[in-house]
N, C-alpha and C positions, 0 to 999 in steps of 0.2 A: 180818543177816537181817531182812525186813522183819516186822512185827509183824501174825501176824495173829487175836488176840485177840477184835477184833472185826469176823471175817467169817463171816456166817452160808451154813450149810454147806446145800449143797443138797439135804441130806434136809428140810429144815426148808420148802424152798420147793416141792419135792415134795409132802410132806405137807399145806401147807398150800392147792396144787393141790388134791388127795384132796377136802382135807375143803370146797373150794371147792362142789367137783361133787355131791356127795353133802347138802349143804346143801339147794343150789339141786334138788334129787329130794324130799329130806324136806319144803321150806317151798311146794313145791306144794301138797302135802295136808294138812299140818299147821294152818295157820291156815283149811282150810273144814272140819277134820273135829270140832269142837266144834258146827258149823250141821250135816253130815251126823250128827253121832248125835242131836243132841237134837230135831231137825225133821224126817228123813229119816226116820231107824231109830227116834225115839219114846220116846227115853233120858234119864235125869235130869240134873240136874249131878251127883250124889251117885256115878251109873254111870260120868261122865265122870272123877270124882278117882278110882275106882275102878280105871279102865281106865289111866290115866294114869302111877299109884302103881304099878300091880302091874309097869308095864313096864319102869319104871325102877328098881325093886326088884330084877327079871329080870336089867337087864343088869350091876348092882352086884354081883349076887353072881358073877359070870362074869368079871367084871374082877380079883377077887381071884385069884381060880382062873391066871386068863391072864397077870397081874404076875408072879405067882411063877413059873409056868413060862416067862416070857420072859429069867429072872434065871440061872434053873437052866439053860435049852440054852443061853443067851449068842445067841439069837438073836429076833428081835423081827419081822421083817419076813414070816415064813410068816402066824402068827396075823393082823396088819394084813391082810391082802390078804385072809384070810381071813374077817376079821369084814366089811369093807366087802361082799365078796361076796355073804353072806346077808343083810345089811341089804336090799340094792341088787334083790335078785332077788323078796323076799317085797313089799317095798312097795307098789307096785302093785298085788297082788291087795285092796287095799280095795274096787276098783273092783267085785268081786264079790261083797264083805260085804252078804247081808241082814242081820243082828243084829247087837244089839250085843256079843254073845259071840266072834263070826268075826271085828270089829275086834280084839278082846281077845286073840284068837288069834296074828293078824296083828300085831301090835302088838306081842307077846310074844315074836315071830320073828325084827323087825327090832331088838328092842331084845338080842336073843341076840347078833346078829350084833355091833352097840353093846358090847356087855359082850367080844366077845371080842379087838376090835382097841385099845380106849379104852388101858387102863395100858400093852401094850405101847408104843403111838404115843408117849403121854407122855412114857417113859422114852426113844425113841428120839431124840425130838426136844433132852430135856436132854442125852444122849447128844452130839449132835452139833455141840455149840455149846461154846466158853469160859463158864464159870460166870459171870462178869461182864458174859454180856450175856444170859444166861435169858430173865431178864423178855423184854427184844425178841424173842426167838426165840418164842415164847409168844404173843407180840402180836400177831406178824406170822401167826401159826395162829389166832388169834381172830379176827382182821382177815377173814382168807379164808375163815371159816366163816360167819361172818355177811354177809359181800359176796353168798358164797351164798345165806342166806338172803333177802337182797336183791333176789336175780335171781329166786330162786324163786315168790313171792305176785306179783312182775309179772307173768314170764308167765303165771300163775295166771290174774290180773285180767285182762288182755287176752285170750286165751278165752273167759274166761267175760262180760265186755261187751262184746265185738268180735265173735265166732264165734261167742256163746252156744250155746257147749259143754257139754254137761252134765256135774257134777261127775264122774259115774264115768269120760267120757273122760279129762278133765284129772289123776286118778288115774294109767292106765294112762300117761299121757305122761310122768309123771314117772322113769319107766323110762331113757331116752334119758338123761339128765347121771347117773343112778347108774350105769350102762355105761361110761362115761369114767372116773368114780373109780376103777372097780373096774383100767382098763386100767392109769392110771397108777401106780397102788399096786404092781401085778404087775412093771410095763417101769421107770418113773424110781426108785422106793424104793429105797435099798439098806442094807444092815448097817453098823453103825457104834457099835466099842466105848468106851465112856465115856471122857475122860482118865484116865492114871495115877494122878495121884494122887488122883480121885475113886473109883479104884474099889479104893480097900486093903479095903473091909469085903466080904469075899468073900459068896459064897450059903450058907455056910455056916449053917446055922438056929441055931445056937447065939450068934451075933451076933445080939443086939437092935436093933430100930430103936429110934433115940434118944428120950429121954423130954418132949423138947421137942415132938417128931413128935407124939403122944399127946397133951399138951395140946393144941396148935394144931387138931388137930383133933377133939379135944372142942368148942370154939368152933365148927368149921365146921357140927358135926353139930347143935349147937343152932340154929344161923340156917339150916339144911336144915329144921329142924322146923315151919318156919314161910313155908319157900320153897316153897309146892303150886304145880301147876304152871301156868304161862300160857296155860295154855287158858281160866282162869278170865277172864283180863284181856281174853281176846277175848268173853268172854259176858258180864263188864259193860259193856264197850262197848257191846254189841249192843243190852244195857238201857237205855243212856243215850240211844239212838238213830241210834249209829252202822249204815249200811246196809250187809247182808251182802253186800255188793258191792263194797263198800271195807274189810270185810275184810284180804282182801291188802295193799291201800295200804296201812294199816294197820300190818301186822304188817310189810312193808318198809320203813316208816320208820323202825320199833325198829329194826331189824336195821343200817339204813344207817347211824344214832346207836353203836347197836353197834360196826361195824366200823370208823370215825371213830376211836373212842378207845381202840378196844385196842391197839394200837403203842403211842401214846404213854400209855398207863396202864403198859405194860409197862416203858417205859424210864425213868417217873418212879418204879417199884417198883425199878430196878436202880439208880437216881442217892440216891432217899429211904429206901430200905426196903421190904420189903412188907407189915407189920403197918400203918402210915399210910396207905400203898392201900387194902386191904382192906378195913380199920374203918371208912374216907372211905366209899366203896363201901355196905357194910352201910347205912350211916347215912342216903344215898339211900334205898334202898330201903326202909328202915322209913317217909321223911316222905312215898316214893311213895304206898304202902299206905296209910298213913293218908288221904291225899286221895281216895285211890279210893273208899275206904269212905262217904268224901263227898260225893261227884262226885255233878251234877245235871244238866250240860247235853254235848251230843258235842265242843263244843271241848273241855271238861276229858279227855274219855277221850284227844285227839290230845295235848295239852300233856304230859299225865302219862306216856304211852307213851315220847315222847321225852325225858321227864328219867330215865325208868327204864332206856334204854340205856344212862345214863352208871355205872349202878351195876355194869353188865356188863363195860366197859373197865377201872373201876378195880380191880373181886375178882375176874375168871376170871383171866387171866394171872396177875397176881401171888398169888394161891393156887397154881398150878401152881407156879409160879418157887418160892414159899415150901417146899413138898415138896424139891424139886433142891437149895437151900441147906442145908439141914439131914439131909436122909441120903447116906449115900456111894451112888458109884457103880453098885457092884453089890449094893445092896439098893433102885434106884429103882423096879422093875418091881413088887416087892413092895409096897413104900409106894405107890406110884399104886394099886395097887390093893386096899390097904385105903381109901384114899381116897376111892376112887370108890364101892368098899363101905358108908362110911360115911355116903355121902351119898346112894347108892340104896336104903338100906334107911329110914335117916329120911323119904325123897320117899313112900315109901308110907301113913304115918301122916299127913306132913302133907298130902298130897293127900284121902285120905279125911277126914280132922279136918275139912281148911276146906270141904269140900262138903257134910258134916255141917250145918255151924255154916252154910252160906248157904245149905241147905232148910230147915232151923227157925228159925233166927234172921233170914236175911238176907244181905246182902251186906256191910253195914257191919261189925258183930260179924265174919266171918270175915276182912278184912281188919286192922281190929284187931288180931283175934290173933297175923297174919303179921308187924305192924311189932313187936308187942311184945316178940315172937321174935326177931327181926334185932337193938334194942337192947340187949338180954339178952346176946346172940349179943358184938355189940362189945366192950360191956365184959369180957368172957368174955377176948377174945381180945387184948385191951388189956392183958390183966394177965399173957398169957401170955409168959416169959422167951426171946422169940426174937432173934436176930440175923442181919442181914445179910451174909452169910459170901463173895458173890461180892466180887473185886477189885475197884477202878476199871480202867478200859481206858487205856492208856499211849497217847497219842496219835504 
C-alpha cells in the first residue's frame, strides 16, 4: 500500500481557504483602525491597548469553553462555521462606530466569534493530518492567514489612494471575503476524527493533560506578557514618519514576510524539533523590540516590520505543532483551548501595561519591556523537558 503519511488531508487546505478569506476581511480594517480611533474618534494609545486586550481576553476565554466542548460531542465543525460566522457578520459594523466604546463593543463581538471557532480549528486541523507532518499542516494554515492578510491592507490601500474612499466605506467592504469564509467553512469543512492511536486519552476529565503541557505553556504565557498588540508597531511607525497611507503597504509586507516562512518554519519544527523554532523565534522578537524602542528614521520602521515577520514563521506553527505532540488525541480541543486561554488572558495585561508605559514613559521603555519578556520567555521554555514525539515520514 502506498504510504500516505505525508499527504495533507483536505480539511487542512479548506481551513486554510477559511482562514485565507476571513484574514483578507479582518486586515482591511485592522491596520487603519489604530489611525481611526486615535485621529477620528479622539482615542489614546492607552484606549487602544485597552480595546485591543479586552478583545482578545474575550475571545480566550470562549476558546477554552469551545476546546472542551468540541472534545466532548467529538465534533468540531458546527462551532467553526459557527465562530467564523459572527466574526464575519459583526466586522463591518465599525463603519458606524462613533466612539471609541462601539469599537470596544464591536470588537468584542468579532473576537466572540474568534474565541468560538479558534481551539476547535486547531484540533481539527491536527486531527487531520499524520503526526509527523503537523508542523506543515500548521504552516500551510499560517501561510494562508497571513497571504490573507496580505491581500487585505492592499485593497485597503488602493481605495483608499486610487478611489479615495473613505475609511468607513472600505470598513463595510470588508464584508464581501468574510462571506466567502463563512460559505466555505459550511460547504468544503468536514469532520475528521483524530488517529487511533492518538486518541487513547478519552474526554474523560479525570485524565490530566500532561505535565509537560503545563510547563511549555508557562513559557508561552510569559512571552504573551510582553507580546501587546501590533497595533502599537503601526503607531510607532506613524511616529517615525511613516504616512498613513502606507499604512496598509505596510502592515502587507509583515504579512507577506509572515506567510513566506510559515511552511517552511513549520517543516523545519517537524525535521529539528519545535522548542529550537520557538525560542529562534522569541529571540527575533525580543532584538525586534528592542530596535523599535530605538528607531529614528521610517526606513527602520520598514526594515524592522520585515525581520518581525520571521518571528511569526518560526513560533506560530510550531507552538501549535508543539500542543499536538504532547497531548493525546482526544484531549486536543481541551488543551488548544487552555492554550488560547492562556494567551488571551496575559494579551490583556500586556496590552494595557505597554500602553501604560508608552503614555508616561514613551515608546522606548514600553518596547523594552516587551523584549525583556520574550528573553525571559526563552529561556523559560529552553529548560522546559519537551520532545519531539512526531515520526520521520518514510519516503
Amino acid at each position: 500500500m502506498p504510504d500516505t503519511s505525508s499527504k495533507i488531508d483536505r480539511n487542512v487546505y479548506a481551513l486554510s481557504a477559511v482562514s485565507f478569506f476571513t484574514d483578507a476581511s479582518s486586515e482591511m480594517i485592522y491596520p487603519l483602525l489604530p489611525v481611526f480611533l486615535t485621529v477620528t474618534l479622539g482615542a489614546s494609545a492607552g484606549t487602544l491597548g485597552v480595546i485591543e486586550g479586552a478583545a482578545e481576553t474575550t475571545s480566550a476565554l470562549l476558546k477554552l469553553a469551545s476546546g472542551w466542548w468540541s472534545d466532548r460531542a467529538r465534533r468540531r465543525k458546527p462551532l467553526i462555521a459557527l465562530g467564523y460566522g459572527i466574526a464575519s457578520a459583526v466586522r463591518p459594523l465599525i463603519a458606524i462606530a462613533q466612539s471609541a466604546t462601539q469599537v470596544l463593543m464591536i470588537r468584542l463581538t468579532d473576537r466572540v466569534g474568534k474565541g468560538i471557532r479558534g481551539a476547535p480549528r486547531d484540533a481539527l486541523i491536527a486531527d487531520s493530518v499524520d503526526p509527523s507532518i503537523v508542523g506543515k499542516a500548521f504552516g500551510i494554515q499560517r501561510t494562508s492567514d497571513h497571504a490573507g492578510a496580505v491581500v487585505g491592507p492592499l485593497i485597503a490601500f488602493a481605495v483608499l489612494h486610487w478611489w479615495h474612499t473613505p475609511l468607513r466605506t472600505v470598513f463595510w467592504m470588508a464584508a464581501i471575503p468574510g462571506a466567502i469564509a463563512v460559505a466555505i467553512a459550511v460547504f468544503l469543512v468536514r469532520e475528521k476524527a483524530p488517529a487511533a492511536e492518538h486518541h487513547a486519552a478519552t474526554i474523560d476529565p479525570k485524565v490530566p493533560l500532561p505535565g509537560r503541557f503545563w510547563a511549555a505553556l508557562g513559557a508561552i504565557t510569559v512571552f504573551t506578557l510582553g507580546n501587546s498588540t501590533d497595533a502599537f508597531l503601526l503607531l510607532r511607525a506613524t511616529q517615525l514618519g511613516v504616512p498613513v497611507a502606507l499604512a496598509p503597504i505596510l502592515w502587507a509586507m509583515l504579512h507577506f514576510v509572515k506567510s513566506t516562512t510559515s511552511t517552511p518554519g513549520g517543516i523545519l519544527s517537524d525535521k529539528l524539533g519545535r522548542k529550537p523554532a520557538v525560542v529562534s523565534g522569541w529571540i527575533i522578537y525580543a532584538i525586534v523590540y528592542l530596535l523599535f524602542g530605538r528607531a529614528s528614521q521610517p526606513w527602520h520602521a520598514w526594515a524592522l516590520f520585515a525581520v518581525y515577520g520571521l518571528y511569526f514563521g518560526l513560533a506560530e506553527g510550531p507552538e501549535r505543532a508543539l500542543v499536538a505532540d504532547i497531548v493525546p488525541g482526544g484531549k486536543r480541543g481541551t488543551a488548544y483551548g487552555w492554550y488560547n486561554l492562556a494567551i488571551g488572558i496575559a494579551a490583556l495585561p500586556a496590552s494595557i501595561v505597554f500602553g501604560m508605559i508608552w503614555d508616561r514613559a514613551g515608546s522606548g521603555p514600553a518596547f523594552t519591556f516587551g523584549a525583556a519578556l520574550a528573553g525571559v520567555a526563552a529561556l523559560c521554555l529552553a529548560a522546559v523537558p519537551t520532545h519531539k514525539t512526531a515520526r520521520p515520514v518514510v519516503g
